[in-house]
GUTILO-679172 format. One record per residue (C-alpha): residue in three letters; x, y, z. Coordinates in steps of 0.001 Angstrom, whole numbers, plus 500000, padded with zeros to 6 digits. Each point is the difference from the previous one (the first is absolute). Example, Ala and Ser with C-alpha at 12.3 -4.5 7.8 and 13.67 -1.06 7.14 Angstrom:
+-----+--------+--------+--------+
|  aa |      x |      y |      z |
+-----+--------+--------+--------+
| ALA | 512300 | 495500 | 507800 |
| SER | 501370 | 503440 | 499340 |
+-----+--------+--------+--------+
This chain:
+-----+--------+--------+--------+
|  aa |      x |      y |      z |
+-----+--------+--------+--------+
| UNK | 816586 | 733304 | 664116 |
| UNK | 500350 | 500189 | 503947 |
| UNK | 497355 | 502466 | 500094 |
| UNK | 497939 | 498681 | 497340 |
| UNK | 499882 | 496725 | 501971 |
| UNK | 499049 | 501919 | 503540 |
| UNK | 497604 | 502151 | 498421 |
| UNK | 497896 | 496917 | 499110 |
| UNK | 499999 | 498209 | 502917 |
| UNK | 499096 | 503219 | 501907 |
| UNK | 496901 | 500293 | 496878 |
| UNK | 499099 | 495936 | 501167 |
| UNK | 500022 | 501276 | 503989 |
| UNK | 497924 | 502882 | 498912 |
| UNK | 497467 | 497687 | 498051 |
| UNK | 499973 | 497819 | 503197 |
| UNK | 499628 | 502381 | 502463 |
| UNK | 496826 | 501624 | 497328 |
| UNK | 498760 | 496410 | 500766 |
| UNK | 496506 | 501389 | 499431 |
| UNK | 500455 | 502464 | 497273 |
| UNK | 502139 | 497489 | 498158 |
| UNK | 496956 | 497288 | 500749 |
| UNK | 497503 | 502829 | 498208 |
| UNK | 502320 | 500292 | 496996 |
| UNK | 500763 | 496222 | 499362 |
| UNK | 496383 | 499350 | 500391 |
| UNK | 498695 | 502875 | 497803 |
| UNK | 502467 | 498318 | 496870 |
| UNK | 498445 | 496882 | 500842 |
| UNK | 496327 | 501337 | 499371 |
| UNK | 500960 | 501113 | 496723 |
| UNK | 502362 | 497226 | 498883 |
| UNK | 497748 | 496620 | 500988 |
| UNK | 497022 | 500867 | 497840 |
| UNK | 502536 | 500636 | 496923 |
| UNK | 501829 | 497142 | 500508 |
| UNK | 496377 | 497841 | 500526 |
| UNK | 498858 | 501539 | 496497 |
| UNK | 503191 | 499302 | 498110 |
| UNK | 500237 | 496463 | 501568 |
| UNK | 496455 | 499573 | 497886 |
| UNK | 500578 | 501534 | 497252 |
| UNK | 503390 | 498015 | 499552 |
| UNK | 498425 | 497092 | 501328 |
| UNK | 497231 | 499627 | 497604 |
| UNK | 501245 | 501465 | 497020 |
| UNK | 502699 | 498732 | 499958 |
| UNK | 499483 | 496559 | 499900 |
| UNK | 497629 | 500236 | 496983 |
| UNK | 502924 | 502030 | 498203 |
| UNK | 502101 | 496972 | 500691 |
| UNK | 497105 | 497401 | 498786 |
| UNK | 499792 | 501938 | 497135 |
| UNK | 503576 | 500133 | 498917 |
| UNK | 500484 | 496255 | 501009 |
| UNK | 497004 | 498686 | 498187 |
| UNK | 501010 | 499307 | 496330 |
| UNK | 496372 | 500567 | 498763 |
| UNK | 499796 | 503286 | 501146 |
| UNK | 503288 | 500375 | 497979 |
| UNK | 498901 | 498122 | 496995 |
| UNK | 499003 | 501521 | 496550 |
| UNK | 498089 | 498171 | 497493 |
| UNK | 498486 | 501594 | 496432 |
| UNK | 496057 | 500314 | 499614 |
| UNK | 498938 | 497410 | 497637 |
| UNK | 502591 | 497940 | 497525 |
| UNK | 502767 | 501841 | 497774 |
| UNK | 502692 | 499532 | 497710 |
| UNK | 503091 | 500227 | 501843 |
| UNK | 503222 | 498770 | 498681 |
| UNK | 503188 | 498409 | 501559 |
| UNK | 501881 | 503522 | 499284 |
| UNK | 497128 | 501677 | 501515 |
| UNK | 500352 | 498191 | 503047 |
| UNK | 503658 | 500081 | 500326 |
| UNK | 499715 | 504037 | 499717 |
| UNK | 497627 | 499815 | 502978 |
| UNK | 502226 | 498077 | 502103 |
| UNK | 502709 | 502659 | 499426 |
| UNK | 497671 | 502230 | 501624 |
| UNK | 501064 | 501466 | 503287 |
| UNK | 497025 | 499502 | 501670 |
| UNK | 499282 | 496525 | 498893 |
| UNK | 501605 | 496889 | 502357 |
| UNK | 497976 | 497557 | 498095 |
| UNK | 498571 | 499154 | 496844 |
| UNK | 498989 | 496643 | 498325 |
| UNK | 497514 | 499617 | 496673 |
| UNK | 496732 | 498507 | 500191 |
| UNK | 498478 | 497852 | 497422 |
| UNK | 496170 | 500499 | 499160 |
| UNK | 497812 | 499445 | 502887 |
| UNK | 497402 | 497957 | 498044 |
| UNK | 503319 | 497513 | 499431 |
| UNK | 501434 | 499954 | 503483 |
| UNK | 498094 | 497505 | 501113 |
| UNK | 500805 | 496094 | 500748 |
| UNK | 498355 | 497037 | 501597 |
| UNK | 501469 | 498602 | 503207 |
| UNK | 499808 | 496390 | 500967 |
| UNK | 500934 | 498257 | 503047 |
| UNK | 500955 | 496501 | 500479 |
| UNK | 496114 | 499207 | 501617 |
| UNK | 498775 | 501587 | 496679 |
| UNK | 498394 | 503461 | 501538 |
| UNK | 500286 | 502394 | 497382 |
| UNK | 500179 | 503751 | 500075 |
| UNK | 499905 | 502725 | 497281 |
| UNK | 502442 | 502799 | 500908 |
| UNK | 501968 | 502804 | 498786 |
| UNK | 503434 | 500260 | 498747 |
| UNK | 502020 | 502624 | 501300 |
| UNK | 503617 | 500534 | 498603 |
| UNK | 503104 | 500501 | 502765 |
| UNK | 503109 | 499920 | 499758 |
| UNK | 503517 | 501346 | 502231 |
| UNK | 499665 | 502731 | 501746 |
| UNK | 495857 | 499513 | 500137 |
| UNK | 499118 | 502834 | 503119 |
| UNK | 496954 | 498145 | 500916 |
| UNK | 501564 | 496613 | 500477 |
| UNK | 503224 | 501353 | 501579 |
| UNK | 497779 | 501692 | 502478 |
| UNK | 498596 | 496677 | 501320 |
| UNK | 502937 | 497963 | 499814 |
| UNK | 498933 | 497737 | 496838 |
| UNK | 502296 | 498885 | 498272 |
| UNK | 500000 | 501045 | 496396 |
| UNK | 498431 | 497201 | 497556 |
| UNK | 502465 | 499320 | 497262 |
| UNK | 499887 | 496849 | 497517 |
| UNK | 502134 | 496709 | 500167 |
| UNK | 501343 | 499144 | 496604 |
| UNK | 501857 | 496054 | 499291 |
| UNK | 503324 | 500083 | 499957 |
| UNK | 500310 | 498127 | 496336 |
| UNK | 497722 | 496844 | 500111 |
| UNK | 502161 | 496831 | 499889 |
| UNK | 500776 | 497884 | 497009 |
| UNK | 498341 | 503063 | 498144 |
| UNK | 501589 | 501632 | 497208 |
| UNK | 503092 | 502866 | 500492 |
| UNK | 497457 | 502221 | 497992 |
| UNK | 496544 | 499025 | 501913 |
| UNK | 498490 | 503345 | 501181 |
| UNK | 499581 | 499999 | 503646 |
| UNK | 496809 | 500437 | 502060 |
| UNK | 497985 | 501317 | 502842 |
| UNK | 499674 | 497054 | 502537 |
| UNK | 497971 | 501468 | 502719 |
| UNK | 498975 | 503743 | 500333 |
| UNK | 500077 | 501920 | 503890 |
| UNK | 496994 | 501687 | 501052 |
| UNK | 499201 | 501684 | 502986 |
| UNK | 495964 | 500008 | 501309 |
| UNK | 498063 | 502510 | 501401 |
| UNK | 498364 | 498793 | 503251 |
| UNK | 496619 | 499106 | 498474 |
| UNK | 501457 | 497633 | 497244 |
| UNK | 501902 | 498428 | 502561 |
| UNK | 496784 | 499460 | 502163 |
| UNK | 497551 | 499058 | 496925 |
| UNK | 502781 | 497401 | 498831 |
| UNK | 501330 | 498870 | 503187 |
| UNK | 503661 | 499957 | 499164 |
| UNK | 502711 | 501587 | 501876 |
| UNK | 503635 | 501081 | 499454 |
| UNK | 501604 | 497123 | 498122 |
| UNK | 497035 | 498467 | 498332 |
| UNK | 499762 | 498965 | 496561 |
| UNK | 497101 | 500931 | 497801 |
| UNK | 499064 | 499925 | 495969 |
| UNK | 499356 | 502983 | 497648 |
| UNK | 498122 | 500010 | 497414 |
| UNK | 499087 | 503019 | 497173 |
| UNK | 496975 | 498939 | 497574 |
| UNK | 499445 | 501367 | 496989 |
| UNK | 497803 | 499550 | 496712 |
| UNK | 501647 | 499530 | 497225 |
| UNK | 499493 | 498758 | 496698 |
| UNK | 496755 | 499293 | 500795 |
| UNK | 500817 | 497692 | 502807 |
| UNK | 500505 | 500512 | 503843 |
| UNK | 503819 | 499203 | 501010 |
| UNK | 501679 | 500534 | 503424 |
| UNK | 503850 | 500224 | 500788 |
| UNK | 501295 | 498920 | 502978 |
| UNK | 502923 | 501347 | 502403 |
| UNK | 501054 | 498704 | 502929 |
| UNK | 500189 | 502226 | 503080 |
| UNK | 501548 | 500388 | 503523 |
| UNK | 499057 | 502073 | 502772 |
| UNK | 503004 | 502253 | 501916 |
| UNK | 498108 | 501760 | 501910 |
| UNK | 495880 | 501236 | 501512 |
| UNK | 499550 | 504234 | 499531 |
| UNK | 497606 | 500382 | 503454 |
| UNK | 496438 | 501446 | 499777 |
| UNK | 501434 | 503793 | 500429 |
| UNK | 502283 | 499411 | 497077 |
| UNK | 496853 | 499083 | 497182 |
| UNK | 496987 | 498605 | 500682 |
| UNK | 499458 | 499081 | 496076 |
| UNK | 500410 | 496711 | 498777 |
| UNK | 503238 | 500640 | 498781 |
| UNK | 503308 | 498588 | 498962 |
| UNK | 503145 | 501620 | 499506 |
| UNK | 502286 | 498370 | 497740 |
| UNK | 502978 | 500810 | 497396 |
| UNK | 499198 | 502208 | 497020 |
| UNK | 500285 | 496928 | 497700 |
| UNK | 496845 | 497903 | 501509 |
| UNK | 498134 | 503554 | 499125 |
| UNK | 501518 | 500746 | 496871 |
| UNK | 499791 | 495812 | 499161 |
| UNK | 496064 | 500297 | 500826 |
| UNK | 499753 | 502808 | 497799 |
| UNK | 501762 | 498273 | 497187 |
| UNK | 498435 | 497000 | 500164 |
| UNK | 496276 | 501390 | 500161 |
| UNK | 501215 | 502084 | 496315 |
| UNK | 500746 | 496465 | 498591 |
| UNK | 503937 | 500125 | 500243 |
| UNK | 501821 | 497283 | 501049 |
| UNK | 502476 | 500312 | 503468 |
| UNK | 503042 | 497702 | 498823 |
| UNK | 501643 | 500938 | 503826 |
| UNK | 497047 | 498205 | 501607 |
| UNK | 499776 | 496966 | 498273 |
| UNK | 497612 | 499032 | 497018 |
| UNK | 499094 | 496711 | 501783 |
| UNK | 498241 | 501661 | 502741 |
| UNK | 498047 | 502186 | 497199 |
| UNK | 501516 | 502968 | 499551 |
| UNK | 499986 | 499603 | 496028 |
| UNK | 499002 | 502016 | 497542 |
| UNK | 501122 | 502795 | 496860 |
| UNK | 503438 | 501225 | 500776 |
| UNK | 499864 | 503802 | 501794 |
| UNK | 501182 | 502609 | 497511 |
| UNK | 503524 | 501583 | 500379 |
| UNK | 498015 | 503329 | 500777 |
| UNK | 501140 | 501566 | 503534 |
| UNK | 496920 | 498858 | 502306 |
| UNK | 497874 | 503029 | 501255 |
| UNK | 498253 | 499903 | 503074 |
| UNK | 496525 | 500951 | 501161 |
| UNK | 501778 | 501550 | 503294 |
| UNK | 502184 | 500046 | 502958 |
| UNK | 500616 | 499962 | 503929 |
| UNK | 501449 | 502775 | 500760 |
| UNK | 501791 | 501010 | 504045 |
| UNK | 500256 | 503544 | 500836 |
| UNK | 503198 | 500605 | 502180 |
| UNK | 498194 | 502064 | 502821 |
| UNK | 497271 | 501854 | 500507 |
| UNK | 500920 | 503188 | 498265 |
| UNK | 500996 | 497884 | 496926 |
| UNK | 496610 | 498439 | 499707 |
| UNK | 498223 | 503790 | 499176 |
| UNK | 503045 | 500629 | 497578 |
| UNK | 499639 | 496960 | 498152 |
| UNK | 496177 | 500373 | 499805 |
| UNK | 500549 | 503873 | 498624 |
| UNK | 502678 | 498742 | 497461 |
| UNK | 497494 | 497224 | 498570 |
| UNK | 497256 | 502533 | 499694 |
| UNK | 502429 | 502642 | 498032 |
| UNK | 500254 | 496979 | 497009 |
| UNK | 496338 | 499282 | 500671 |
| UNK | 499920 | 497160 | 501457 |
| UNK | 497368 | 498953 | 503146 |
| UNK | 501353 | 497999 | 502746 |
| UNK | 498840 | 498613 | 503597 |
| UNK | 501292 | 501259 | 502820 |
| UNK | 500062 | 500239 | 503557 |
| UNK | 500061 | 503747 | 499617 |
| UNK | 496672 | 500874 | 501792 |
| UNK | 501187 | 498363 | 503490 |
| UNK | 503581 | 501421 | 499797 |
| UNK | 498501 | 503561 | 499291 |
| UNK | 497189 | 499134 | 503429 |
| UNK | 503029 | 499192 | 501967 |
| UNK | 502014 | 502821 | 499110 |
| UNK | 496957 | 502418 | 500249 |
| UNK | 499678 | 498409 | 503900 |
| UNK | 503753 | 500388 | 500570 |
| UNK | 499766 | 503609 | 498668 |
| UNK | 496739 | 501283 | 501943 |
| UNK | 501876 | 498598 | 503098 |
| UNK | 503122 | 501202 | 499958 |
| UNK | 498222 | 503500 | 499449 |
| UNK | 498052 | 499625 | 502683 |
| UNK | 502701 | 498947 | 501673 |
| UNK | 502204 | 502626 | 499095 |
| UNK | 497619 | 502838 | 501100 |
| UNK | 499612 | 498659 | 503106 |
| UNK | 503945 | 499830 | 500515 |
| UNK | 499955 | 502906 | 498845 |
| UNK | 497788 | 501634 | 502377 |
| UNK | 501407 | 497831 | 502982 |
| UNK | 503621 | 501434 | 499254 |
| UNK | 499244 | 503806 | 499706 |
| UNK | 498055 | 499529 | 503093 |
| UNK | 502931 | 497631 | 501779 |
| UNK | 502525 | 502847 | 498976 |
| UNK | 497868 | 503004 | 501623 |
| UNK | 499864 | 498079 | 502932 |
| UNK | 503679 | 498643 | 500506 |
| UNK | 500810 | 503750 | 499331 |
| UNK | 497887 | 501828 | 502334 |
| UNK | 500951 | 497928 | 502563 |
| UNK | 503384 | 499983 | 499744 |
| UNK | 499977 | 503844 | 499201 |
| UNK | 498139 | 499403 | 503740 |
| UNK | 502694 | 498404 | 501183 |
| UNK | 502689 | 501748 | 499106 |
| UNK | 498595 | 503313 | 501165 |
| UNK | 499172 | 498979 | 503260 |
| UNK | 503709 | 498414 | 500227 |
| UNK | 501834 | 502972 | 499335 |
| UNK | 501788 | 500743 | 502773 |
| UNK | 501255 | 496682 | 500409 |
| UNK | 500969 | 499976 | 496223 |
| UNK | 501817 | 503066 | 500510 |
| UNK | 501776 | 498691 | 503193 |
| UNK | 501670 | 497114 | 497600 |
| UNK | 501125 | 502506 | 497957 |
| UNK | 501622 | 501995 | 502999 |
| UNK | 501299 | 496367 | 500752 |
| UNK | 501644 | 499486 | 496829 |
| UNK | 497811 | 498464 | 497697 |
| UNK | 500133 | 501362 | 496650 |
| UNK | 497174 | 501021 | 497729 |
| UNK | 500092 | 496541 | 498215 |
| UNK | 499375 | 497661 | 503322 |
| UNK | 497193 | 502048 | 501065 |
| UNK | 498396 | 499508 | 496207 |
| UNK | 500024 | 496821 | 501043 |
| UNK | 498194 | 500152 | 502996 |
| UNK | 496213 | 500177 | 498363 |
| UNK | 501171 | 497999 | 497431 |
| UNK | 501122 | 497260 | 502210 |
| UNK | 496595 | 500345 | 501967 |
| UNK | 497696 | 500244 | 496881 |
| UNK | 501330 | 496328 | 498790 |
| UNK | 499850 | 498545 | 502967 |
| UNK | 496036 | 501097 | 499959 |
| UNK | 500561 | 498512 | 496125 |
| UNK | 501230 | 496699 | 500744 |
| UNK | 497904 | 498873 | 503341 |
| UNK | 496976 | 501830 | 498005 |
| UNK | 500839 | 497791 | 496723 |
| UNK | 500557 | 496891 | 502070 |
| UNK | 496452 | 500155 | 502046 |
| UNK | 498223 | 500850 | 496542 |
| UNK | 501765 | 496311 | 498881 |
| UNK | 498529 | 498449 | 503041 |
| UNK | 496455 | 501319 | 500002 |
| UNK | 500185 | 499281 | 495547 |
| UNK | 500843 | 496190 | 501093 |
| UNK | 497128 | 499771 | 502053 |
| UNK | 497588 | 501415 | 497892 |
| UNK | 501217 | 498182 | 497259 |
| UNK | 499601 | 496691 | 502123 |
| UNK | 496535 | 501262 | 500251 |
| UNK | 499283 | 501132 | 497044 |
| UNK | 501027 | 496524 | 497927 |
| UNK | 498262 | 498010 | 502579 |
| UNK | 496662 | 502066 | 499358 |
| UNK | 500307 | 500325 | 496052 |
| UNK | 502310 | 496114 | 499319 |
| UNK | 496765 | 498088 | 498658 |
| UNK | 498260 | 503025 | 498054 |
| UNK | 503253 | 500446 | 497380 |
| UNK | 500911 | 496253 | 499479 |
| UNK | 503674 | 499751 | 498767 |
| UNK | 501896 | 502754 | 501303 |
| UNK | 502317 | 499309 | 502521 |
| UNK | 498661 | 502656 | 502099 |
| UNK | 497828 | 503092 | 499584 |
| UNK | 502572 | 502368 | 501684 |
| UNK | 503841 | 499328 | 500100 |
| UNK | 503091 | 501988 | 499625 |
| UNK | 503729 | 499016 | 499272 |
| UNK | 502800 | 500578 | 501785 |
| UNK | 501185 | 502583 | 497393 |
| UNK | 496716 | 502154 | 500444 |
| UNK | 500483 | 500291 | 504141 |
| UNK | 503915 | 501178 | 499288 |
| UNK | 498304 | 503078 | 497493 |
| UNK | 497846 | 500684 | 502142 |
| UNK | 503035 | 500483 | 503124 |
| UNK | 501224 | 501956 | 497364 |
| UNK | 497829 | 502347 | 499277 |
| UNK | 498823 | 500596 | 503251 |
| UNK | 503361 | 501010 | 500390 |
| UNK | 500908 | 502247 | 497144 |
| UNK | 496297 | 502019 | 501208 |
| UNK | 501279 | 500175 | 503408 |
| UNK | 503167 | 501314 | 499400 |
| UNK | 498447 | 502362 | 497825 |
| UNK | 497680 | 501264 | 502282 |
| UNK | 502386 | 500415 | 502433 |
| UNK | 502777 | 501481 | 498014 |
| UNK | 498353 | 503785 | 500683 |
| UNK | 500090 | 499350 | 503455 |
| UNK | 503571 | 498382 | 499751 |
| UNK | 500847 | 503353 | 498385 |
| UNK | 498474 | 502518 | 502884 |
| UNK | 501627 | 497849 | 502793 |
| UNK | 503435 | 500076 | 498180 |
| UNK | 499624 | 504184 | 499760 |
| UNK | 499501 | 499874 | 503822 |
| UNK | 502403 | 502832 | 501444 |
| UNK | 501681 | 499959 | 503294 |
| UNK | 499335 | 503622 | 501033 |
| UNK | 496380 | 499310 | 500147 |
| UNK | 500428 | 497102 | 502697 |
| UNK | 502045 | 502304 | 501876 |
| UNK | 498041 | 502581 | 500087 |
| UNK | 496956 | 498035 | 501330 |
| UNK | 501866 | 498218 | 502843 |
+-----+--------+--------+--------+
């Protein structure tokens, strides 16, 4: 240990005294590394980021069927056994899911109903909380054996209802579903209450989410059946619904990631069925994240063979024209394995002050390169950035390379004999 210890600070006097050799070296790594390290920080930088959007946006997770089907309660509860599915929630027919809003100055708005319920990604991703439906408690002075009823139903907005009505979170507005029936026009009523506004980026439709039962009460009531739970003296009368298990037209369906969205889309379209996707801008994003990281990769690739020729040569350089001082350790003492670690020593020193200038100049550029590019690619953080993780692989590899390159030299100075210094002094 006592000569492994003196045979590296003799390898850092060396590399000191080779002030200008050692300069060369740290500044040839440099030249190699700081143009890799520039076209990773892109590629990570803007990539990246739209992976993230992508996995983070529920719509580009959500999967919806083409047109209106037949899909039954056990249908759905197989598909939410799925492994790939986080979320899934029936939709009634879209020509149903519809309802009048009213606010208390009278502005009325026709929007759509869209069903939610626990768990709902797109909600939970702003915040909102999830709509659910306020039921009385047992009405007083009312019989043991009164059914009970929906008071008020939650509903959360998108951002143009809101605007168009002019209500915010809190407010209080009127439902109302219209249908023709028995030759007459009659409307049911349902009082509502807003919990919370999606923004713009969430929907831009005029569009409501609410519980399944305001969808499935719509549908009802537009067949002519009667909604008991919602009270018949707000309108919701009519022939009682059959004991039949109800079917629905369709569903909303959440992927779990990425990858789950393509096998969910290729296990719909084995049992024939057509769905809508986001499959075309996960597969552009992926293509982009695949060219790069070849391009990337041949450039490494090129950079490192070339990096290891290099570091090798010159240490080969080195240790050749160091011989006879080599060899007078070894008449010193030193064994074979404290001069191995002589070029080793030297080759990551040129590895870390190399690595650490690259990391300088790559700040720099990036600085540059986000100022100059910031206002062309609206909503990424910045065009080139690496993490902290990324400069400690780098140190890393840079490392492992120059070790390897110099282990053949390490080798040839450790077989240094001490007959052939003698013989020369």
């Amino acid at each position: 240990m006592r000569l492994a210890l003196q045979s590296l600070r003799l390898a850092a006097a060396d590399y000191c005294h080779e002030r200008l050799l050692s300069l060369c070296a740290v500044l040839t790594l440099t030249a190699v590394l700081t143009p890799l390290l520039i076209l990773y920080g892109v590629k990570f930088g803007v990539v990246q980021p739209l992976t993230d959007r992508l996995q983070h946006d529920p719509r580009t997770l959500e999967i919806s069927p083409v047109g209106s089907g037949r899909f039954t309660p056990d249908y759905l509860a197989q598909l939410r056994q799925h492994p790939s599915a986080a979320f899934v929630l029936p939709r009634t027919r879209a020509i149903a899911a519809t309802i009048d809003l009213f606010a208390r100055d009278g502005t009325r708005l026709t929007v759509s109903l869209e069903p939610s319920a626990a768990g709902d990604p797109l909600l939970g991703r702003y915040g909102a909380a999830i709509p659910t439906l306020m039921l009385d408690s047992g009405l007083h002075g009312a019989a043991p054996d009164t059914p009970r009823r929906i008071l008020w139903s939650g509903v959360v907005l998108s951002a143009s209802v809101a605007e168009k009505l002019g209500v915010g979170v809190g407010d209080e507005l009127e439902g109302r579903v219209e249908r023709r029936y028995q030759g007459a026009v009659q409307r049911a009523r349902l009082p509502l209450r807003v919990t919370a506004i999606l923004p713009l980026a969430a929907e831009q439709k005029n569009l409501i989410f609410a519980p399944l039962e305001v969808a499935e009460a719509a549908e009802d009531f537009r067949d002519g059946r009667a909604v008991p739970l919602f009270g018949a003296d707000r309108g919701w009368t009519g022939e009682p619904r059959p004991d039949a298990p109800r079917e629905y037209a369709g569903f909303r369906l959440h992927a779990r990631s990425l990858d789950d969205v393509m096998i969910l889309r290729e296990a719909f379209a084995a049992r024939g069925l057509e769905v809508y996707t986001q499959a075309e801008a996960i597969a552009q994003v992926r293509q982009l994240s695949a060219s790069l990281n070849l391009i990337f990769s041949l450039i490494g690739a090129a950079a490192g063979v070339g990096f290891l020729t290099s570091t090798a040569s010159s240490m080969l350089a080195a240790v050749a024209r160091k011989e006879r001082l080599l060899g007078l350790l070894r008449l010193m003492g030193f064994s074979t394995g404290s001069l191995l670690l002589f070029p080793l020593a030297q080759s990551l020193f040129t590895a870390f002050l190399g690595t650490g200038l690259a990391c300088g100049l790559y700040l720099l550029a990036a600085q540059v390169v986000n100022h100059l590019f910031a206002s062309s690619l609206s909503g990424l953080e910045s065009v080139c950035r690496l993490l902290p993780v990324h400069y400690a692989a780098t140190l890393l590899i840079v490392a492992g390379l120059s070790l390897l390159a110099a282990l053949g030299p390490a080798l040839r100075a450790g077989r240094i004999e001490p007959s052939e210094v003698i013989r020369e002094i």
